[in-house]
N, C-alpha and C positions, 0 to 999 in steps of 0.2 A: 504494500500500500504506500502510498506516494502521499506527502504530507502538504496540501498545499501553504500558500505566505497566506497568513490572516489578514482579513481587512480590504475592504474592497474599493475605496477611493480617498480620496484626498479632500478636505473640509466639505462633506456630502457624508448625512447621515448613513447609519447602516437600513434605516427602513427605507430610506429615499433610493438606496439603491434595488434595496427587496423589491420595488414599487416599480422599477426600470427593467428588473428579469422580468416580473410580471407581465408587462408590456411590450417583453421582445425588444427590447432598445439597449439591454446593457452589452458591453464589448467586452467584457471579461469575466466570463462566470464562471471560470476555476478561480475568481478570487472570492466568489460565494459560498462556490458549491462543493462537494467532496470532503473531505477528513482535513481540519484544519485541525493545528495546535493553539490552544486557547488557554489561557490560565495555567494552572499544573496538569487541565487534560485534554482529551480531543473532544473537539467539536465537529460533529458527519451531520450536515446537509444536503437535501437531494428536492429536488423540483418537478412532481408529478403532478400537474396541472389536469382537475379532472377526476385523479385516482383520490378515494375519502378516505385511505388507510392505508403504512407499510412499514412492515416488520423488518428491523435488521438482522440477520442471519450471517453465522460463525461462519465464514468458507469453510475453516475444515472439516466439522462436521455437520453442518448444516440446521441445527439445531439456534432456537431465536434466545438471541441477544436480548430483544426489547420493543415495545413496540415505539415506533419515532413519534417525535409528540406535533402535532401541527403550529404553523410558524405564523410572523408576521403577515402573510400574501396568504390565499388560497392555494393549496396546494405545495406552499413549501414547507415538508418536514425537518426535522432536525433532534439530534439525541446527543447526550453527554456521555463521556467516557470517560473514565479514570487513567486508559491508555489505549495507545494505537493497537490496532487489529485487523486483518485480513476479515473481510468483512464481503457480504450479499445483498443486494435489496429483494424482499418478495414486496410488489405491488399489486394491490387488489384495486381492481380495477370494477366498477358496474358491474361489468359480465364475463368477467376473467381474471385470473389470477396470474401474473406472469415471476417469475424467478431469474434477477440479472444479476452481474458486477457493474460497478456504478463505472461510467465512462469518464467518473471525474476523479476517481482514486486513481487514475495512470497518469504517467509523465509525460512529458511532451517527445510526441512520436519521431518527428525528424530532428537529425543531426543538425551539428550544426555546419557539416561541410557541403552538406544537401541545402540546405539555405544556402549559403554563400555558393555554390555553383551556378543555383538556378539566379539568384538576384546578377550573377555574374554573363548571365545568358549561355553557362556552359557544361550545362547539367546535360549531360547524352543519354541517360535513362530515364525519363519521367515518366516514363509508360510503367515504371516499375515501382516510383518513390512517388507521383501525384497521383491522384484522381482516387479510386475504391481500391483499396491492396489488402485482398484475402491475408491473416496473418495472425501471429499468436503473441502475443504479451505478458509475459509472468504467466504463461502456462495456460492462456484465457484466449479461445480463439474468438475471432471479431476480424473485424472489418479496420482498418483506418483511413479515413480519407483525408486526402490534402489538397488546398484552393488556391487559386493568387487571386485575391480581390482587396487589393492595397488600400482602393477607396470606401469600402463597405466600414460600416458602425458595426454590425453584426453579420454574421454564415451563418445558419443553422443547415446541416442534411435533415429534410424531411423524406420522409417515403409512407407507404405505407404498415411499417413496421413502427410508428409513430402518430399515426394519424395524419403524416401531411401535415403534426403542427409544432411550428418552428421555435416552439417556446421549450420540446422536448429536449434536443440536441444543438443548442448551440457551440458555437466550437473556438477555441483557443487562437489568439495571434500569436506570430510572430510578427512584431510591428517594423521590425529592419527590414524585412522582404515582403509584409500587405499577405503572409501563406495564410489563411487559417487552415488548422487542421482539427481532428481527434478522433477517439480511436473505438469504436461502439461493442463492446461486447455481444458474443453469440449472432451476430450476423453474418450470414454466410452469402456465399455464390447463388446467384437470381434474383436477387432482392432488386428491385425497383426503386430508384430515389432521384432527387433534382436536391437542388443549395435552394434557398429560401434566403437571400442577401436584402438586408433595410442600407439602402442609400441612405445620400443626405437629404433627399426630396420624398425619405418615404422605402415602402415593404415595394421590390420590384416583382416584376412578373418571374417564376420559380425559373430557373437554369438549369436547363445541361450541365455534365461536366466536363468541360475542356479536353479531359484526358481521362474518359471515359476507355473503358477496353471493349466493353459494348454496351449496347442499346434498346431499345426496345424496337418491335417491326413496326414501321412509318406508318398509319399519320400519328399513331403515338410516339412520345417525345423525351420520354425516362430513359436515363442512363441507367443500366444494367450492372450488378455488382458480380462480376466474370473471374472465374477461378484461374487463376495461374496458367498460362499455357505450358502443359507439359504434354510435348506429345513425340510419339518415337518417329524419328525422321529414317527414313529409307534411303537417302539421295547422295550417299557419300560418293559414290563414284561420280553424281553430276558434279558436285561441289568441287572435288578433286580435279574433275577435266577443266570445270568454268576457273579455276586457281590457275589453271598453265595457261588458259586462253590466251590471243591476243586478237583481240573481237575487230582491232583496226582493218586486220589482214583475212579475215573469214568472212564465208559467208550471214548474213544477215538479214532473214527474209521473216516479216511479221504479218501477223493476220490479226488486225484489232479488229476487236467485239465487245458490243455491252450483254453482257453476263443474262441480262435479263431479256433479252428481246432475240437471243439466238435460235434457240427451240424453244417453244413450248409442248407442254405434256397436255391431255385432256382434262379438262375441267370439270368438276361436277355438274355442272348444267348441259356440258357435251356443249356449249358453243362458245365460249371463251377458255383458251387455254390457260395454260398455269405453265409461268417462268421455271425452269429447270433448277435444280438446289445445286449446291457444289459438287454433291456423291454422282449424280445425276450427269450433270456435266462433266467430272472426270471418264465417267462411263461413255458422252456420247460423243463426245467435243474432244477429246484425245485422239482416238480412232481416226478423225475425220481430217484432224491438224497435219498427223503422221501421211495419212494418205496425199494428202496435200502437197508435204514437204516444208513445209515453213519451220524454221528452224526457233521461234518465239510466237508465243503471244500475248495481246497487248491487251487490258482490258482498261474500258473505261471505268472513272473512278468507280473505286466501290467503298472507302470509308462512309459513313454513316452519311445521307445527305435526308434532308426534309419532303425536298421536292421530287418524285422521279421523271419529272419532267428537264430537270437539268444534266439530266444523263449521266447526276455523281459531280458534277462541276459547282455545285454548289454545296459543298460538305460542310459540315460541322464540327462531327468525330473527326477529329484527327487520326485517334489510335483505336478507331473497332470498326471492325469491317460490316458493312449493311447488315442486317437479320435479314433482309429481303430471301437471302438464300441460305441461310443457316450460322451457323456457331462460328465462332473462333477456329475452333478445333474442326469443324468442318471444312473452314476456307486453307487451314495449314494442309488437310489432308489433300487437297485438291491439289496445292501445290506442288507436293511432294509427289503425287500422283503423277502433274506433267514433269516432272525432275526425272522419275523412274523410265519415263515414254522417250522422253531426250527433247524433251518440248521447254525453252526456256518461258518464265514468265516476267512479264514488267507490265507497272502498273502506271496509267495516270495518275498524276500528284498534282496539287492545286496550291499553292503558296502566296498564289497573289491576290485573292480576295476570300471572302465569305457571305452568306444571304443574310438576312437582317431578320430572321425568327426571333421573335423576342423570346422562347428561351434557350438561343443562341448564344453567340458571344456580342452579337452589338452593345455598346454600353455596358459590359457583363455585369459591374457594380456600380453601376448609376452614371460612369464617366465613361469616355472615349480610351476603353483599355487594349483591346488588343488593335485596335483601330486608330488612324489618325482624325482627331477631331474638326478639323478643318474639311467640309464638306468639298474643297477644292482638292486635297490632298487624301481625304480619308472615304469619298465616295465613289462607286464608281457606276456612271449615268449608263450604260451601256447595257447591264446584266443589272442595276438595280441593288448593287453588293458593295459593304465594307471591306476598303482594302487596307491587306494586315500593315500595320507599323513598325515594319520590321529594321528602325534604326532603335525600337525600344529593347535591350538587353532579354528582356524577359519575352517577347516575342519574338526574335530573332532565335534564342534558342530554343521556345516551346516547337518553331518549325520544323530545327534538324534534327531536334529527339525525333521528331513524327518521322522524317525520311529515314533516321537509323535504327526507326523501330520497324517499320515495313520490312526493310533490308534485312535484317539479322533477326528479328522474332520470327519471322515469316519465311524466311532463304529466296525475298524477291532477288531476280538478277538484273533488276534496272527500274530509274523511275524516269517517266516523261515528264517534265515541269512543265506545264502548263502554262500556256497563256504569257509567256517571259518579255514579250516585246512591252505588255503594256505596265509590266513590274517597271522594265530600262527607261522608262520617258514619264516623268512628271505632267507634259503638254498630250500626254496617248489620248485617242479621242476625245479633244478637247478645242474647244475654240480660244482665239486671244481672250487673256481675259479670266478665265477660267482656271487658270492654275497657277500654282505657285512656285516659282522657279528657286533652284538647292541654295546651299551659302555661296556658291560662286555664281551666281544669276543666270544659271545652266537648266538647259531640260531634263538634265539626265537624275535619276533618282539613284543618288549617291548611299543611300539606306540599303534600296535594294541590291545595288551592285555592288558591296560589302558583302550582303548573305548569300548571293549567290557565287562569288568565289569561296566564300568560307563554306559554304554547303558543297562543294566540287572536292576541297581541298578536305573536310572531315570525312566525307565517302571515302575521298583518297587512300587516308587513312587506317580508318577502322575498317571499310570494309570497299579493298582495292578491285576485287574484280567483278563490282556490281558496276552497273551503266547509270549514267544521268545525259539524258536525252533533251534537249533545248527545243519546244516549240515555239521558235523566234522566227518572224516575219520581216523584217526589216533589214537591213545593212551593218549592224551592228558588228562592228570588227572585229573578230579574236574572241568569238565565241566558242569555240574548240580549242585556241591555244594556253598552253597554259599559262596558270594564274600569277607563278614567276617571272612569266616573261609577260605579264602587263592583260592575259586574257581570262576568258570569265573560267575558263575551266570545263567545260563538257564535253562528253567521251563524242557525240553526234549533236550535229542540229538539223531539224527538218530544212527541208529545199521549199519551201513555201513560193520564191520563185518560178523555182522551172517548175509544179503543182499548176502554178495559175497559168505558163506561158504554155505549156506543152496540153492543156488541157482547153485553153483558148482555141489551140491550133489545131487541136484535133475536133473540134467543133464545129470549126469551119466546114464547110462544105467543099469536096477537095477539088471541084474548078477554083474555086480563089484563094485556095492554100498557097499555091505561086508569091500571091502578096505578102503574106503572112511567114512565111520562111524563115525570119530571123527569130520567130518566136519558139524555134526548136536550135537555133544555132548558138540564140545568146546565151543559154543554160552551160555550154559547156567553156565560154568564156572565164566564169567564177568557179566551174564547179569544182577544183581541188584551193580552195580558198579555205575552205572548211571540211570536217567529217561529215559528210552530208547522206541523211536520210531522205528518197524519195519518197511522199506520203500520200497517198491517196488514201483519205480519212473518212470517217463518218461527218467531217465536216462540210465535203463535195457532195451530199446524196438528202440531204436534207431542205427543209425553206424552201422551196420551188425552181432550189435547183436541178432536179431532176436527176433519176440513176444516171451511174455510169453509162449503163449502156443506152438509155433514152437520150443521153448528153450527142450521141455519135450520128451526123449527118445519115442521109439515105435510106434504102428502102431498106425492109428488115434481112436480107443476107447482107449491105453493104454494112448496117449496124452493126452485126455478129463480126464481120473481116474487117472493119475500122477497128473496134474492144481488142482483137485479137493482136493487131497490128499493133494497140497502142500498149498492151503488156508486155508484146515483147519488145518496142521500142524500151519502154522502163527496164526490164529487167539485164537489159545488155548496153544500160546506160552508167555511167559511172553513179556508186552511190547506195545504201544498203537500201532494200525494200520495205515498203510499208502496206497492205492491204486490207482495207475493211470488208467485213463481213459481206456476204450475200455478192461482192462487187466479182468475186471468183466465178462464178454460173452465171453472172448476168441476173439481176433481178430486174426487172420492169420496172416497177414503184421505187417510192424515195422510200428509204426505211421510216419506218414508226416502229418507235420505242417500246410502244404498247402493243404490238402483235409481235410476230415471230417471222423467222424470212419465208421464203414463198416457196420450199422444199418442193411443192407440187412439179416446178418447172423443169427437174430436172428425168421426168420422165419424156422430154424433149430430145432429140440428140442434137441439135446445135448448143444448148444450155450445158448439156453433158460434153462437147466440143470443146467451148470454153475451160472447161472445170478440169478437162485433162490438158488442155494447154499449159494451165496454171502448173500443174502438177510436172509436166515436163521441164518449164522453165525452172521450180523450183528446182528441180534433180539435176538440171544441165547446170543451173547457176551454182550448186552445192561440187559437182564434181570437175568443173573447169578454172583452175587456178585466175584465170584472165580476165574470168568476170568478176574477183573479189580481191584477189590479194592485192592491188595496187591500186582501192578505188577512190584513195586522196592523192594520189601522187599523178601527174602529167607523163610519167614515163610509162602511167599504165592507159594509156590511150591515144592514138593517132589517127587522126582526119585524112580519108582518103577522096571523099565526096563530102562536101559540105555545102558547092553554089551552086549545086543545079537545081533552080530555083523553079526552073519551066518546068520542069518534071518531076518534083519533087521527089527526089530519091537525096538518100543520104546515107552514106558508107564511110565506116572506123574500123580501124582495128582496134584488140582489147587486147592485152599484155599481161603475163604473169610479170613472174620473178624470174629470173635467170634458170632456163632450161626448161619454163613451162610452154607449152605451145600455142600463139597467138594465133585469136578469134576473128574470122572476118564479118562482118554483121552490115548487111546490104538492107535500105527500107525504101519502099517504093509504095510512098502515102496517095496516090490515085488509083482508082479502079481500073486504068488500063493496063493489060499487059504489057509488057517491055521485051523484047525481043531482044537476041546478042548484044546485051548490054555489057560494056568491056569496063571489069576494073580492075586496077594493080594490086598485086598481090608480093610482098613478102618473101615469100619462097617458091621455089622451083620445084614442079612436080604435080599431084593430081591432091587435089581440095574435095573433101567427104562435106557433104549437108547435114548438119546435127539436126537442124530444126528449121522447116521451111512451116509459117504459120497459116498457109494457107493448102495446107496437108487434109488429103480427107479423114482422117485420123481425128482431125478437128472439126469437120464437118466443114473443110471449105471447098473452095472448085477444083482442087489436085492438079492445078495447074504449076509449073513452076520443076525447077530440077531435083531430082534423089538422086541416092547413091555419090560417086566420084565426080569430079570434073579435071580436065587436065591445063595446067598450062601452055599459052604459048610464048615463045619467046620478043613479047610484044611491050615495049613501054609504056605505060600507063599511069599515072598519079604518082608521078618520083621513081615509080619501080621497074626495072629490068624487066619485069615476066607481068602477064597477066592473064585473068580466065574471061571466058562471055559467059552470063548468064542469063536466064530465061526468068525474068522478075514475072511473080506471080502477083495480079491485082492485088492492092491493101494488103500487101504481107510481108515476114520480114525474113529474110534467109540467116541463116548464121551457119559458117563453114570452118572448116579448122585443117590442117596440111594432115593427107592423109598417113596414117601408120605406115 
C-alpha cells in the first residue's frame, strides 16, 4: 500500500475541496483519496458516488476491517486506522455488491524516464507505456492507463465498468509532461472506455484514446482495452530474406486494395454482401496475389478511422487496427500469413492530418493539442481535417511511435506516407492570403520536414529493412536522397508525374497521340532523379474518373489492346510497380468502397486476357535482371526510338548489371499494323519475343512476331546490326538476344 502526502490544497478548506471531487473539478485526488498518514495513524478515503455503504477488507484474508463511516460529500467514505494495511474495498452498490483494491493505494504508474522521453518527443514505445496497458501491480492485475492532456483541470476513464461516471476514476498528473495516468484494479482485456476530460470552458465531449491498441467496430466510438499482442510468428525465413534484401535492385511489383471492398462473402439477406475478415482474406486474397505474381501488397489505411467512407485516410487510432475485420491478433495472423506465401505487406500511413470527431483528437483537452490552432496552419479546407502539429515535441513523436509500432509489432515491411506534398508546403491548396509563411517567410513547412527526415532516419535505424514510401506530387528535391546529404530520406516516391502524363496520353484517342508524344517522352527525362514508384492507385478509378479500362479510347477490342498496351508500357518502364485492385481484369465501373469488385467478368476471356497478361508481366518483370536491377540508374536504360512522333512507336532498351542480358521493348500506340519496321539492336544474332501483348494468349489479334528473329547486318539507331519487325496494332513487343 502506497501512502499518499496529506492535504489537498493550499489556503482552501478541506470540505471546499471535498465539495470540488464532488463536482468533478478537483485535479488531484490522490491528495484526497486512498491511505493517507494523518496524526499517529492512517486515514483510507474512497469516493463511491451512489454506492450507501462499504466495508474495508484485510487483503490477506479477506475478512472486514470495519465498516467506512460516511464523509463530508455524499458518497465519500472514510475510516481511521491505528496503522497502515494492505487493505480491499467491498462496495455495495443498489443492486450489487462489487469487491476491488482501491486505485488510489498504488503509486504512480510511469517512470520517470517514460515522462521525460515522451515530453522529449522520443518515446519509440507508447503503444506499450500510453493508452490501456493490460498489467499487474503488487501482484493486482488491472489495467493502467496513461493521457497527454496538458490543458485539462481533470481525466477521469469512464466506461462502462463505472457507469460512464467521471467522478469514479479520476486520475493522477504528472504536471511536467500534462500525462494523467492511473492504474484500475481487476480490469481486464475488452472493457470498453473513453477519458471524460473538464477543460477550462467546461466537461468536453468523452474521447478516444490517442493510443488506443483497439477499438470498438465503427459507428461506435470506444477505445477497446486489448490484451498484449503475443502471438507466434511463422515468418522467420521472410524476415531473414527481407534483412539481406536490397529492395533498390529487385523487383517491386504491388497490388493495392482496400481490405474491405475486395470480396465480399454473402450476407444474411443474400443481397448485400459482407467484407471478408483477415482469416478470410488470408485464405482468399493470398492464392490470388501469388497467382498474380506481385511481389507486395499494399493496403489502404486500416488503423481505426470513423468514417468508411474515407477509405482509412481519415484515422484516428493511430495504434489499433479497424474491428471492421477482426482483432489484433487476427490482423498479425494475416500478416504472417502473407510473410509464409512470400507476399510482402505495406500499409498506408496518414501523418498529415486527422477528421474533427469530437471524440477524436480535435481540441483533445479543450485546446488546439495535437493540432495547430491557427485555422491557416492547423486546418485543412480540402478533406475538412486537423493537421497534426508536428513541430510540437509530443506530437512529433506520438507519430513515429505509430510508424514503429506498425513496423515491428506487426512485421509490416513498408509504410506509404500519405499525402506528403501537402505536409512540405504551408501555401498547399491554399490561396494568397490564406496561410502562414515559417520563420524565414518561406512556404515550406519546416515542422514537417524535421519529422519526416527524423521519421526516414528512426526507420533507418531501428528497423532498417522496412520501406517508407513518399506519396509526393510535386518537384520537391531529394526526396529519396539521403537525409545527410540534405534529402528527406525515402526508400521510393511515387511518379505522380509520369501517372498523370502517361495516363493523359493514353487517353487520347491515338489519331492525335502524334500531338501528344512528349507526354510519354518527358517521364523519362527525371525518371532516375528519384527511386520512383509507378502508381496506378485507387486514386485514378474513382470521382468520375472513370476505370482504367473505360479511361482507354475506342471500341471495346481497341479498349482491351490500348489497357494491355498500357501495362506493358508501365511494366518495362523504369521504376517499381504499383497496381490497384480490380485495374488487373479490367473492371468497367469506378470502384465503390461499399460493394466488392465485379468477379463476374472474368468469366469473359478478354477480362481473363488481361489478368494473365498481368501475371506474365509480373513473372517476366521478377525473372529478367533488366527490368529491375538498375531502375534508378541511366545506365539501366537506353532510347532507341523516342521521335517518331507520326507513328507513335517508341523503342528502349533495358539493362541489367554487368553480364545480365538487355531487353528490347518496341511500343506501337496506334491501331495500325507496322510492317518491317527496322530497329537497332545491340547484339548480333537472332532476338527471341518474350512477350508480344497482342498475343492470342491475351485475347488479342495474334498479329505480330513469335518465336526468333535474326539480324541483319544493317545500321540503325547508333547500332551496327539490326532486326525488322512486324509491330502488332496497340501492343508492345519485348525481345531479348537469343540463348
Amino acid at each position: 500500500m502506497k501512502m499518499n502526502e496529506s492535504g489537498a490544497t493550499t489556503n482552501v478548506s478541506r470540505q471546499t475541496a471535498f465539495q470540488s471531487l464532488e463536482r468533478a473539478e478537483h485535479g488531484d485526488p490522490f491528495a484526497l483519496l486512498g491511505p493517507h498518514s494523518e496524526g499517529t495513524g492512517t486515514v483510507i478515503r474512497t469516493y463511491q458516488p451512489g454506492a450507501p455503504r462499504v466495508e474495508l477488507l484485510d487483503a490477506r484474508n479477506g475478512e472486514i476491517i470495519g465498516d467506512m463511516i460516511p464523509g463530508e460529500i455524499s458518497g465519500l467514505f472514510t475510516i481511521q486506522l491505528s496503522e497502515p494495511c494492505e487493505y480491499r474495498l467491498r462496495i455495495h452498490w443498489p443492486d450489487a455488491v462489487q469487491e476491488t483494491e482501491d486505485p488510489y493505494a498504488f503509486a504512480a504508474q510511469l517512470g520517470e524516464l517514460d515522462i521525460y522521453l515522451f515530453s522529449e518527443g522520443n518515446h519509440r514505445e507508447l503503444g506499450k507505456v500510453f493508452g490501456a496497458q493490460v498489467s499487474t501491480c503488487g501482484g493486482i492485475k488491472g489495467v493502467r492507463f496513461a493521457v497527454w492532456a496538458p490543458n485539462a483541470r481533470r481525466v477521469s476513464v469512464v466506461g462502462p465498468f463505472n457507469s460512464w461516471d467521471g467522478r469514479r476514476h479520476p486520475m493522477r498528473l504528472h504536471r511536467s509532461a500534462g500525462v494523467w495516468e492511473i492504474f484500475i484494479p481487476r480490469l481486464g482485456p475488452g472493457e470498453v472506455y473513453k477519458y471524460e476530460i473538464l477543460g477550462e470552458q467546461g466537461v468536453l465531449p468523452l474521447r478516444a484514446d490517442p493510443v488506443a491498441l483497439a477499438a470498438q467496430l465503427p459507428p461506435q466510438t470506444g477505445s477497446v482495452v486489448a490484451s498484449p499482442l503475443v502471438f507466434d510468428w511463422h515468418d522467420d525465413d521472410w524476415m531473414r530474406r527481407r534483412n539481406q534484401a536490397h529492395p533498390h535492385q529487385e523487383p517491386l511489383a504491388v497490388y493495392e486494395l482496400h481490405a474491405g471492398s475486395w470480396r465480399h462473402r454473402a450476407g444474411e439477406d443474400h443481397d448485400e454482401g459482407v467484407p471478408l475478415n483477415w482469416q478470410q482474406l488470408a485464405a482468399e486474397l493470398i492464392p490470388y496475389v501469388q497467382e498474380l505474381g506481385f511481389s507486395h501488397i499494399e493496403l489502404l489505411p486500416i488503423m481505426e478511422h470513423p468514417f468508411g467512407g474515407s477509405w482509412g485516410y481519415q484515422p484516428l487510432s493511430q495504434f489499433a487496427p479497424t474491428a471492421r475485420y477482426g482483432s489484433p491478433h487476427d490482423f498479425a495472423g494475416f500478416v504472417d500469413a502473407c510473410h509464409r506465401a512470400g507476399i510482402g505487406v505495406i500499409l498506408d500511413w496518414v501523418p498529415a492530418h486527422f477528421p474533427n470527431d469530437e471524440h477524436g483528437l480535435a481540441r483533445f483537452d479543450g485546446t488546439a493539442l495535437y493540432e495547430y490552432e491557427h485555422p491557416f496552419e492547423g486546418y485543412h479546407q480540402d478533406w475538412n481535417t486537423c493537421i497534426y502539429n508536428l513541430g510540437r515535441n509530443e506530437v512529433h513523436g506520438f507519430m513515429i511511435a505509430s510508424a514503429l509500432h506498425w513496423l515491428q509489432t506487426y512485421h509490416i515491411d513498408g509504410l506509404r506516407v500519405d499525402a506528403v506534398a501537402s505536409m512540405l508546403y504551408r501555401d498547399y491548396s491554399r490561396k494568397a492570403g490564406e496561410w502562414i509563411p515559417n520563420r524565414h517567410g518561406g512556404r515550406e513547412n519546416l515542422e514537417a520536414i524535421d519529422f519526416l527526415r527524423h521519421l526516414n532516419d528512426v526507420v533507418g535505424t531501428e528497423v532498417p529493412s522496412a520501406l517508407v514510401i513518399a506519396e509526393e506530387s510535386t518537384a520537391w528535391p531529394g526526396v529519396c536522397r539521403p537525409t545527410r546529404e540534405g534529402g528527406l530520406g525515402f526508400d521510393f516516391k511515387w511518379n505522380m508525374g509520369w501517372m498523370h502524363d502517361s495516363l493523359g496520353y493514353v487517353s487520347q484517342d491515338p489519331m492525335y497521340r502524334s500531338h501528344h508524344h512528349h507526354e510519354l517522352t518527358f517521364g523519362l527525362l527525371y525518371a532516375f532523379s528519384e527511386r520512383f514508384m509507378l502508381p496506378i492507385s485507387h486514386d485514378e478509378v474513382v470521382h468520375g474518373k472513370k476505370s482504367l479500362l473505360d479511361k482507354m479510347p475506342g471500341d471495346r477490342w481497341q479498349k482491351f489492346a490500348n489497357l494491355r498496351l498500357y501495362f506493358s508500357f508501365m511494366w518495362s518502364h523504369p521504376g517499381k510497380k504499383l497496381l490497384f485492385m480490380g485495374c488487373e481484369f479490367g473492371q468497367w465501373r469506378e470502384w465503390n468502397h461499399d460493394g466488392q469488385l465485379d468477379w463476374y467478368l472474368l468469366q469473359y476471356g478478354e477480362h481473363r486476357g488481361l489478368k494473365t497478361l498481368v501475371q506474365d508481366l509480373n513473372g517476366l518483370y521478377r525473372k529478367e535482371p533488366a527490368l529491375h536491377q538498375l531502375d534508378e540508374s541511366e545506365a539501366g536504360f537506353e532510347w532507341l526510338i523516342g521521335d517518331d512522333w507520326t507513328n507513335s512507336v517508341f523503342a528502349w532498351l533495358r539493362k541489367g548489371e554487368e553480364g545480365a542480358e538487355p531487353l528490347l521493348v518496341v511500343h506501337n500506340f496506334t491501331p495500325t499494323p507496322r510492317a518491317n519496321y527496322r530497329v537497332g539492336v545491340p547484339a548480333v544474332g537472332e532476338w527471341e519475343v518474350l512477350l508480344n501483348s497482342d498475343a492470342e494468349r491475351y485475347q488479342g489479334s495474334a498479329a505480330g512476331p513469335l518465336g526468333r528473329l535474326a539480324t541483319e547486318q544493317r545500321e540503325a539507331h547508333g547500332k551496327a546490326q539490326s532486326i525488322l519487325l512486324d509491330l502488332p496494332p496497340l501492343a508492345t513487343l519485348i525481345l531479348k538476344p537469343a540463348a
